[in-house]
N, C-alpha and C positions, 0 to 999 in steps of 0.2 A: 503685252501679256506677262504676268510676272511669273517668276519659274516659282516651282516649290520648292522647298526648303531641299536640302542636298540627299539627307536623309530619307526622303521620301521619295524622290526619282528610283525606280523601277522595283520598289517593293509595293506589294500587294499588301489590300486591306484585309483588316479579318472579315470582313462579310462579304469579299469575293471569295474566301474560301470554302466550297460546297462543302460541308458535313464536316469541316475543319479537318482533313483528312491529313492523319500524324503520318508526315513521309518527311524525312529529313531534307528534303531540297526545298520544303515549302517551308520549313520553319525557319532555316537558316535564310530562309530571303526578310523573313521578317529583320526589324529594326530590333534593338535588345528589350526596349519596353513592352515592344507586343510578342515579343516571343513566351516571355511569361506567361503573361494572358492566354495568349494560345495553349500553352501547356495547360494552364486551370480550364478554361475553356473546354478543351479536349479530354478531358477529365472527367468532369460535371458531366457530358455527354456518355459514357462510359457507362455501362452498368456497374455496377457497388460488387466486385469479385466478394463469393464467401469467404475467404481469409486473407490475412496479409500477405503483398509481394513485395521484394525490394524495390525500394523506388527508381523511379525513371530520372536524373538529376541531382543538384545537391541544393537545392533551392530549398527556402523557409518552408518548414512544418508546424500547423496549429499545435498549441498545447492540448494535453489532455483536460478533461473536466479537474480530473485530480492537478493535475500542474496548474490551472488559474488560481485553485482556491488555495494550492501551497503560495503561489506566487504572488498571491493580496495576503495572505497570512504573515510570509517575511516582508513585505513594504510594510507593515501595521504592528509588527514585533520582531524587529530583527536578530534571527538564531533562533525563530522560530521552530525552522524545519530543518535543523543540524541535528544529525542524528552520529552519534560516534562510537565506534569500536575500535578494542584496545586487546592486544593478546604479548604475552610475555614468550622471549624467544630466548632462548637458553642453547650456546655450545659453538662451533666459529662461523658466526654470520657473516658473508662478506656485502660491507653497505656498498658498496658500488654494484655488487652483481642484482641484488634489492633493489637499487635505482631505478637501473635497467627494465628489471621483471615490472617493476611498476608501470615504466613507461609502456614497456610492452602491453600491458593489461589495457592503459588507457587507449592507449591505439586500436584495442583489438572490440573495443564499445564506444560506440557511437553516442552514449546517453554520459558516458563520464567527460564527453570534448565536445557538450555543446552550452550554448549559452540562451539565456531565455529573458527577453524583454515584453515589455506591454504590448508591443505589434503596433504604436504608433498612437493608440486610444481609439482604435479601429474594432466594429463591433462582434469582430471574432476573439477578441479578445487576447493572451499573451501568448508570443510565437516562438517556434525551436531554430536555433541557426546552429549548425552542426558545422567547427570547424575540420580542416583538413588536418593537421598534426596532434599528436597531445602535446599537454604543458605540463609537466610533473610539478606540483607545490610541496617538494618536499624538507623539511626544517631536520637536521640533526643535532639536538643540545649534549651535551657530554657532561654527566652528574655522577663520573665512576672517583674523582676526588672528593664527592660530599662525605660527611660521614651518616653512617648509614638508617641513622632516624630521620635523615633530611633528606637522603636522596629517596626514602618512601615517601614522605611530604609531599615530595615534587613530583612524583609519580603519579599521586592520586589527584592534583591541583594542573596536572598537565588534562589529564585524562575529562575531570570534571571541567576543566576550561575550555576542551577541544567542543562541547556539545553546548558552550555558551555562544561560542564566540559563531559571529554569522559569517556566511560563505555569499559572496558577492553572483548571484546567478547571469547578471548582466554581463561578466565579464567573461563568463564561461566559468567560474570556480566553482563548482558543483563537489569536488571532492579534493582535500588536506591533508597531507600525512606529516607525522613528526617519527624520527627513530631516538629514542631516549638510551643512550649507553650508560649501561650500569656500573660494564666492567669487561674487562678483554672479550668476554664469552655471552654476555649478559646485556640484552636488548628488550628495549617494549616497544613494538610498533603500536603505534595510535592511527586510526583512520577517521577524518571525517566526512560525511558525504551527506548531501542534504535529499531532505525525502522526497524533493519532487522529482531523483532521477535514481534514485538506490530504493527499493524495500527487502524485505528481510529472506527473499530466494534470491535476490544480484548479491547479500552478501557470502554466500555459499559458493556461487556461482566468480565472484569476484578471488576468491581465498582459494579456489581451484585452480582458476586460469595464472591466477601469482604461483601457487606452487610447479605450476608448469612452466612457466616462463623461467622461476629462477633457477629449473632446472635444463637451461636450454631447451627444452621442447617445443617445437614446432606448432602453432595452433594455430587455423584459420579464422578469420571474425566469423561471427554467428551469421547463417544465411539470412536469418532478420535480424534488426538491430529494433529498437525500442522506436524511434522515429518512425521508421514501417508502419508496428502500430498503430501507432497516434495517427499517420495522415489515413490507414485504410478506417481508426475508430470514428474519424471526424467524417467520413464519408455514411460509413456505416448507420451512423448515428441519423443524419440528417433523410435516409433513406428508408425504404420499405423495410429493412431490415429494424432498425432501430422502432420503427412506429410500433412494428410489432413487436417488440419487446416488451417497449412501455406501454400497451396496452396490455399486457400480460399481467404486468406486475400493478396496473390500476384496478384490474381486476382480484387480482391478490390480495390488496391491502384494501379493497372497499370496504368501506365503515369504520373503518376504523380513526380513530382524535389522533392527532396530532402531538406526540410527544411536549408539555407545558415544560418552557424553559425556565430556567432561574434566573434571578436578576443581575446575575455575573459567572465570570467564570476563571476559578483559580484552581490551580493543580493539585490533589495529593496524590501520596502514593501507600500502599499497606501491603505490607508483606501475610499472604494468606496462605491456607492449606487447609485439607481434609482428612477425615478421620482412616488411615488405612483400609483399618476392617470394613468399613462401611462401604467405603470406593471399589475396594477388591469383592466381595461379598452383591453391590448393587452393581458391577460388571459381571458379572456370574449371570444374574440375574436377567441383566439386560440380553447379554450377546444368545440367552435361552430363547428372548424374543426375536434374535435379529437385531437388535443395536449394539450400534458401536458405541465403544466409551461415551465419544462426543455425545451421541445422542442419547445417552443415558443420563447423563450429566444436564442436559438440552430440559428433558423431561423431567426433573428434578428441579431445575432450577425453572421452568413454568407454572410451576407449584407452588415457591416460594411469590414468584413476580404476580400469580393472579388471585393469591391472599393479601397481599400488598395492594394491590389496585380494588379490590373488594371492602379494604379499610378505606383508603384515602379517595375512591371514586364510586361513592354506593350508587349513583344513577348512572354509572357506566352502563352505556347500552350493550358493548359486547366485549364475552367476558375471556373473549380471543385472547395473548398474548404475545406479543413480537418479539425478538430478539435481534438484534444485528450482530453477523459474525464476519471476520473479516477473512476472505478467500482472496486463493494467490491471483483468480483473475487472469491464469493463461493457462485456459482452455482448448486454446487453439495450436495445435502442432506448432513448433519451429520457432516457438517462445520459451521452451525450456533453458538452452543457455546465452539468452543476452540479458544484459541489466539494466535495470530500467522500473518504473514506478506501475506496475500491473495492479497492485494491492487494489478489489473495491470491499465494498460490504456489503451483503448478501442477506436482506430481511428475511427471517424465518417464524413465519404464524404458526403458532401452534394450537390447534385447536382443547379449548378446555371445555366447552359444552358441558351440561350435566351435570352426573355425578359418577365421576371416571375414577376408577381405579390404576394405581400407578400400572399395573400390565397393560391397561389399555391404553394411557397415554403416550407407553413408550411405542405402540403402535403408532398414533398419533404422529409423533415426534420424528418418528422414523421416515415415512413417507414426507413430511414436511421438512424435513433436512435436503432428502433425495429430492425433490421439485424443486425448491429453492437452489442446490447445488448446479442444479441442470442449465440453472438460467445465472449465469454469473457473465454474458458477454455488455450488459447495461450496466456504464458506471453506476455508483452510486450518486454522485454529483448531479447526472439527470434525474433523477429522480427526487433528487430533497436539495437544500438549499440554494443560494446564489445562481448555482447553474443550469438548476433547473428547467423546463422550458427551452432549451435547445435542443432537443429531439422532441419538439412536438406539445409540452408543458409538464409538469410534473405531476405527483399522486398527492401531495400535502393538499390538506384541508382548508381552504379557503384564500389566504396571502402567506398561511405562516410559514410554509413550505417546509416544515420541521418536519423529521421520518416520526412513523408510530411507533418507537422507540426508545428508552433512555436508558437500556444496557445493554452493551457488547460484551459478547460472550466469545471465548479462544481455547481450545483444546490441543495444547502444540506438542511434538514431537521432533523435535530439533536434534540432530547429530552431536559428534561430538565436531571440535574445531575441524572444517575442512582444510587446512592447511598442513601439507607436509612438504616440509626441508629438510636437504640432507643432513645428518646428523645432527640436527637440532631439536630439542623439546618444544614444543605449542601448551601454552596454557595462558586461558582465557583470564582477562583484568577483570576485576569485578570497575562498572561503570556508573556511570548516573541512572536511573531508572528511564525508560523510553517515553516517548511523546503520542503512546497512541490518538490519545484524544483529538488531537489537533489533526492527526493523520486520515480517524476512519469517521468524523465527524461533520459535515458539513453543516451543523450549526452546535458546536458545543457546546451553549449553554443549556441544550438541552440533555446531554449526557448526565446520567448521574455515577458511570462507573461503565469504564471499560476492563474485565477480569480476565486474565491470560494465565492459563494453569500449563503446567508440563507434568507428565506422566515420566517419570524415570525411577528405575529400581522401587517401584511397589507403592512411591509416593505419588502424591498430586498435591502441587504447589505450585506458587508464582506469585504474582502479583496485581495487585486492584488498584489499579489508577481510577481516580474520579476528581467530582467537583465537587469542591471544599462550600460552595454555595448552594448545591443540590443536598448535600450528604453530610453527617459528619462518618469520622474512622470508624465510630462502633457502628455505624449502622451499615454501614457496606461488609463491617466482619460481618453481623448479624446476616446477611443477606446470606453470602457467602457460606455461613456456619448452617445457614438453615437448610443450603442443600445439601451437605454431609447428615441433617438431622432428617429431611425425606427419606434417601436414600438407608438410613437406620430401618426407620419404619416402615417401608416398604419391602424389606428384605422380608422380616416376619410377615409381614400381611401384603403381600402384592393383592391381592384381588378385594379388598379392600378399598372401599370409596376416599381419597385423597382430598377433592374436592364438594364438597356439602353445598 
């Protein structure tokens, strides 16, 4: 009789084990290949907890919906999803203690010391491996002997190269730093960190925990780490929880076409703003009714988007309008300080029926922000392109899997730099303009303009990224311009029919 293999004498199978019951002396007998298994295994069995726990092990975690489509984005255009910031530090910086605080920071997030591959060509798709150390990539060039029209050159040629150049995900380099010395006193930190493990609450959250560290301070890692996430999203997803979601939001967007894509898609960008009086006067306005900016703004700019679709789609069956806005997506306790890529986008219908007057709409608007805001734990990725289908299929119309959308809409409120250092000045580099598109898009050729405005000291401005093959630059002002020209006319005649 021939013996079994070595490795198999006096471990037990997994189907001798009744209900796979997780007790440390039964798993430790297993062999190291079924020990995994069993751990998935025991898992899967598990009811789907309502929120994230820290995991059991250190074993591979699926990516997010958002992390596949970054991670076939950078294999198909490399420096896709580098995203860079640059702040100027002024007064005696010590680089070694900076080092440090960095390394610190990496250690203290799980989403900046992991690395992210295909998973093998296996059809979960691309996996997390989170090492045990950080690597700090940090570069210091010394340009305090240039003279001083060329060490600005170099500043701005550092800064603009940092969000070109790609960050290697396979090898764990998720995040860059360079320190550019000026001059004894005079520093610019550059950061780059690519979008499928940083969005724009990790860099708050990142500029925190550094001013902590370079202050010696004491910080524990966050009780979740972004990984958490991702394995309870992937569960979540696949579960009663996720079905219902996506049956929520099928129901949401019924009837609605499919955002028509362009036959390409190239980036611009347009420096936009609005008319004070009009914004201050049509916030007056609004918050009479109960809206907030946002959605004052929301209801204005559904005005413009469903005279536009009334031109270019006269047998539009319904005369609804969407918006996608991108929400931070951590809804859930215990996600406020770890970093990591939460960002989804959040469809908001607004209903235009009629013949509505802007007070009414802003009613409209109001409740459709508040519904749609409630429901932000379904990526956007389930829901519209490539990834669709894995909770269940998506809401897109027919194969094209496009959302009923082609503008994203942002109403930010951003701090000033959260970073403080002893005795030193913080002031923000001006940088390349951001990559929304590629971030909140799961098929950009259908985007025609993603617009991100900021409210500070009485303005509202920012910027209109779109596609140079959807749009040209006047017509996205125009777009833009035309909700500063609602908002005019609506001040004088709110009760007034808007749309005919």
């Amino acid at each position: 009789m021939t013996a079994a293999p070595a490795e198999r004498q006096g471990s037990p199978n997994l189907r001798d084990l009744p209900g796979l019951q997780d007790t440390p002396d039964v798993l430790d007998a297993l062999p190291a290949h079924k020990r995994e298994l069993a751990r998935l295994l025991l898992q899967a069995q598990a009811p789907v907890p309502s929120r994230p726990a820290p995991r059991a092990g250190g074993g591979p975690v699926p990516a997010t919906p958002a992390q596949a489509r970054l991670f076939l984005q950078e294999a198909a255009d490399p420096g896709a999803g580098t995203g860079s910031h640059a702040v100027r530090l002024r007064g005696p910086l010590d680089p070694g203690t900076l080092a440090a605080a960095l390394t610190s920071v990496l250690g203290r997030h799980e989403a900046l010391r992991t690395r992210l591959d295909g998973g093998h060509g296996g059809p979960g798709g691309p996996v997390q491996h989170v090492t045990a150390e950080p690597y700090l990539r940090l570069q210091v060039l010394d340009l305090a002997d240039a003279p001083p029209g060329r060490r600005a050159a170099e500043v701005a040629r550092q800064v603009a190269g940092s969000a070109r150049r790609p960050l290697d995900l396979a090898s764990g380099e998720s995040t860059r730093f360079r320190l550019l010395r000026l001059g004894e006193d005079d520093h610019v930190l550059v950061l780059a960190a690519h979008l499928a493990f940083f969005d724009g609450w990790s860099s708050a959250v990142f500029l925190k925990d550094l001013s902590d560290a370079y202050r010696g301070r004491a910080c524990a890692p966050p009780a979740l780490q972004f990984p958490d996430f991702a394995a309870w999203q992937r569960r979540w997803l696949e579960g009663p929880g996720g079905a219902a979601e996506l049956g929520h939001w099928r129901d949401a967007l019924a009837g609605l076409p499919p955002a028509r894509a362009a036959r390409g898609f190239a980036r611009g960008h347009l420096p936009v703003g609005l008319d004070p009086a009009a914004t201050s006067a049509g916030f007056a306005l609004g918050a009479a009714e109960g809206a907030t900016p946002f959605m004052t703004l929301l209801a204005a700019l559904a005005v413009v988007l469903a005279r536009r679709q009334e031109r270019e789609e006269p047998g539009r069956r319904s005369r609804d309008v969407v918006v996608g806005t991108p929400a931070a997506g951590r809804v859930l306790s215990g996600m406020e300080d770890a970093v990591g890529q939460f960002t989804t986008v959040v469809p908001i219908r607004v209903d235009c029926s009629g013949r509505p007057s802007f007070r009414s709409l802003l009613g409209r608007a109001r409740r459709a922000v508040t519904d749609a805001l409630a429901r932000q734990r379904l990526p956007v990725d389930a829901l519209f392109g490539e990834g669709r289908g894995r909770a269940g299929g998506g809401v897109g119309a027919g194969d094209g899997a496009a959302p009923p959308y082609s503008v994203l809409f942002a109403l930010h409120n951003y701090p000033a730099v959260p970073l403080d250092l002893p005795g030193i000045s913080v002031e923000q580099v001006p940088g390349p303009p951001a990559r929304h598109l590629e971030l909140y898009s799961p098929v950009p050729a259908t985007a025609l303009a993603c617009v991100g405005l900021v409210e500070r000291d009485g303005r509202v401005s920012g910027t209109a990224e779109y596609n140079r093959f959807a749009a040209t630059a006047a017509e996205v002002g125009d777009l833009v311009d035309g909700v500063g020209r609602v908002l005019s006319a609506a001040v004088h005649e709110p009760g007034s029919a808007v749309l005919t």
